[in-house]
N, C-alpha and C positions, 0 to 999 in steps of 0.2 A: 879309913880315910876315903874319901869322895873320889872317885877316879877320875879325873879332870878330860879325861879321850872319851869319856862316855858319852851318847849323848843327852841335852840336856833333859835334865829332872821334871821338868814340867810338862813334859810333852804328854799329850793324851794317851792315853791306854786303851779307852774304853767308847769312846767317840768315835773311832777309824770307820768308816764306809767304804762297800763297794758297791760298783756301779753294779746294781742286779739284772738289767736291762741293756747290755752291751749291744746285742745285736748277731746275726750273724758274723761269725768268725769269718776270715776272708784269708784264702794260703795264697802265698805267696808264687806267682807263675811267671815262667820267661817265655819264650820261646826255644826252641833247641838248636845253638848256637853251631853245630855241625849239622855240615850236608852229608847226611846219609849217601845220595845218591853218587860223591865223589867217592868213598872209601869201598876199600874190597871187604869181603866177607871177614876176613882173620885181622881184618886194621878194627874192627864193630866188636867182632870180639875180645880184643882187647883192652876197648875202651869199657864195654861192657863189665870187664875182670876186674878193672879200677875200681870201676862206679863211680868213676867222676868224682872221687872222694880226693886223690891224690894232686898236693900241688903241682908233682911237675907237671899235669896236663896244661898248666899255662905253658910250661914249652915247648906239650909237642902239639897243641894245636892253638893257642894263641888266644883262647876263650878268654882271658878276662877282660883282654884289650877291646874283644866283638860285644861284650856284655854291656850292652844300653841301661846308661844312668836311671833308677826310678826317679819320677818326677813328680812329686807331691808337694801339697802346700803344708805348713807346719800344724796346721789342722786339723789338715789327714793324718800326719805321722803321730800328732800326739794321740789319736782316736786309736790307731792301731797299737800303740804301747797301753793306752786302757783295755783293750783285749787281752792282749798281752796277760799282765797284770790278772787279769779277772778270770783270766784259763788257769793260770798257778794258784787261783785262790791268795794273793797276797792283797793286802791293804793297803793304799796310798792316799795323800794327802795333795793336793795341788796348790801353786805356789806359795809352798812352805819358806816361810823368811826368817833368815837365818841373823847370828848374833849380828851381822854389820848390816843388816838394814834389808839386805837384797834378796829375791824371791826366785829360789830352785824349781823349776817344773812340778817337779814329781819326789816326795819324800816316803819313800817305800819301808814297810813293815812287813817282815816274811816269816814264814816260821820256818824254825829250823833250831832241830837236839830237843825235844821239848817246851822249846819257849819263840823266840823270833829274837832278827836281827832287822837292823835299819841300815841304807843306803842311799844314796839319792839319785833319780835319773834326770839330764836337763835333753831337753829336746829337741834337734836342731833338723834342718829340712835339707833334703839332698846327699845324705852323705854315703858316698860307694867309692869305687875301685877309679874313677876319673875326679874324686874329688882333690884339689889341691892343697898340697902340703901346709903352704902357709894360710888357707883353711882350716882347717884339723888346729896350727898352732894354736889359731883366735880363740878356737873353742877348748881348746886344751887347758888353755890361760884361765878363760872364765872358771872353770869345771874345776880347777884347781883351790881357784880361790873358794870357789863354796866350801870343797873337802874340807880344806885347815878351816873355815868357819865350824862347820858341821862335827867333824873331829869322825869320820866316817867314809869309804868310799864314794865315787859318785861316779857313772856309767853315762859316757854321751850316744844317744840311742836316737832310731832307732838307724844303724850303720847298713846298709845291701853291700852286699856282699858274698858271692857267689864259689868260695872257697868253704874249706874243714877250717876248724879253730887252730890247725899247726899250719895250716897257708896262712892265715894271720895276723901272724906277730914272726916270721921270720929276718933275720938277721944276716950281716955279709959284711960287704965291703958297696953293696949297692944297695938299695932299702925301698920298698913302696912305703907309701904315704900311710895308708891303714897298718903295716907293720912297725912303722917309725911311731904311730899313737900309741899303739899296743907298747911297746917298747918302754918308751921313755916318759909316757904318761903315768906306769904305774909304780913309778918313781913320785911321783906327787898325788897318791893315791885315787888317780882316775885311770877307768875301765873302756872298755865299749861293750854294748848290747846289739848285738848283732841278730839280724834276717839272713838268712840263708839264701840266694834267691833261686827259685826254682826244687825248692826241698822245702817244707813241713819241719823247720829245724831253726831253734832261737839260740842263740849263745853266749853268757858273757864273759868277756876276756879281763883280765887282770895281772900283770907282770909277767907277762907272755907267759900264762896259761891259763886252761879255765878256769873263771869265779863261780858259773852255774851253768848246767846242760842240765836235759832231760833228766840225768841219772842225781841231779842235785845239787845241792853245795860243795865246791872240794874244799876241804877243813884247810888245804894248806896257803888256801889262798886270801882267807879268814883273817886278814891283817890290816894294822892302820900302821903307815911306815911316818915315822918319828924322827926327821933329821934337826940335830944340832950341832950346827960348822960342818964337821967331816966325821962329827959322830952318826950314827942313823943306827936305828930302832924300828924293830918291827912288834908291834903288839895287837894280841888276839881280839876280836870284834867282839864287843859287851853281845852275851846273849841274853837279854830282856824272860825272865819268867814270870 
């Protein structure tokens, strides 16, 4: 029987291009957010032991609040998600139009287990650690609605973002913006793709945890969530051989 979450039958196989001519790769740089010059020797070593990996450094020095927005036109960020793209070796399609008319950015084919999965990235300009909630919701909304067309994840990209993938999507009784996406987006089968800023490190997030890092796909995040009423379903991403 036809699996109706797949996606659709017609889609190219054999046609997908990549851009062979990207360009220079460009990493991601900040500047360093702490005055050396204020802290003692054994406060450096500290932070040093971390590696600035761990969340609470937003509390004990306040870095995400000092971390200046990048500012790029959706031009720039879409060029950089084609780098992106073209360093993993994966295949995408630009604005791929989906069964109700409307056209996703980026319709991505990756391999993975011996064959490839599909997902979709939409591309939105500005989006870090000062961006506002009912921001995120807008795009949340659109991003959403591709998913249930597409019958597929879809990742709103590309996010700055100056924390580890467990800074987030953390959870409380009080919530950042980028962790409230993470969150409750992957409830309606959308992610984020995340820049690192000031690390050489791409991330993507999926029901608060990763969808893909450096180390690859995690199989458990391999889902398309299926709600009917208060029923909900999660079922495994078709892998295309």
């Amino acid at each position: 029987m036809k699996n109706p979450h797949a996606p659709q039958e017609n889609e190219p196989d054999t046609t997908w291009t990549r851009r062979e001519s990207i360009g220079q790769e460009r990493i991601l740089t900040t500047s360093n957010p702490y005055q050396r010059e204020a802290l003692t020797p054994s406060q450096i070593s500290v932070l040093n032991r971390l590696r600035l990996t761990d969340h609470s450094l937003a509390t004990l020095t306040g870095r995400y609040a000092k971390t200046p927005p990048v500012q790029k036109s959706e031009k720039e960020h879409s060029e950089d998600l084609r780098k992106f793209f073209y360093k993993n070796k994966w295949d995408y399609r630009e604005q791929w139009t989906t069964k109700s008319g409307n056209a996703i950015d980026f319709l991505v084919k990756a391999p993975h287990d011996g064959g490839h999965i599909f997902f979709g990235v939409e591309c939105k300009k500005d989006m870090n650690m000062q961006t506002h909630a009912t921001i995120f919701a807008d795009h949340l909304e659109q991003a959403a609605g591709y998913a249930k067309d597409l019958k597929m994840p879809v990742f709103l990209g590309p996010v700055y973002f100056d924390g580890s993938p467990q800074a987030a999507c953390l959870g409380g009784h009080t919530i950042r913006s980028i962790s409230a996406l993470n969150i409750f987006g992957g409830r309606m089968n959308v992610g984020t793709l995340i820049f690192r800023i000031g690390f050489p490190e791409t991330y993507m997030m999926m029901r608060g945890d990763v969808f893909w890092d450096f180390n690859g796909f995690n199989q458990r995040r391999l889902t398309y969530v299926i709600s009917t009423g208060s029923k909900k379903e999660r079922i495994p991403l078709k892998i295309w051989k």
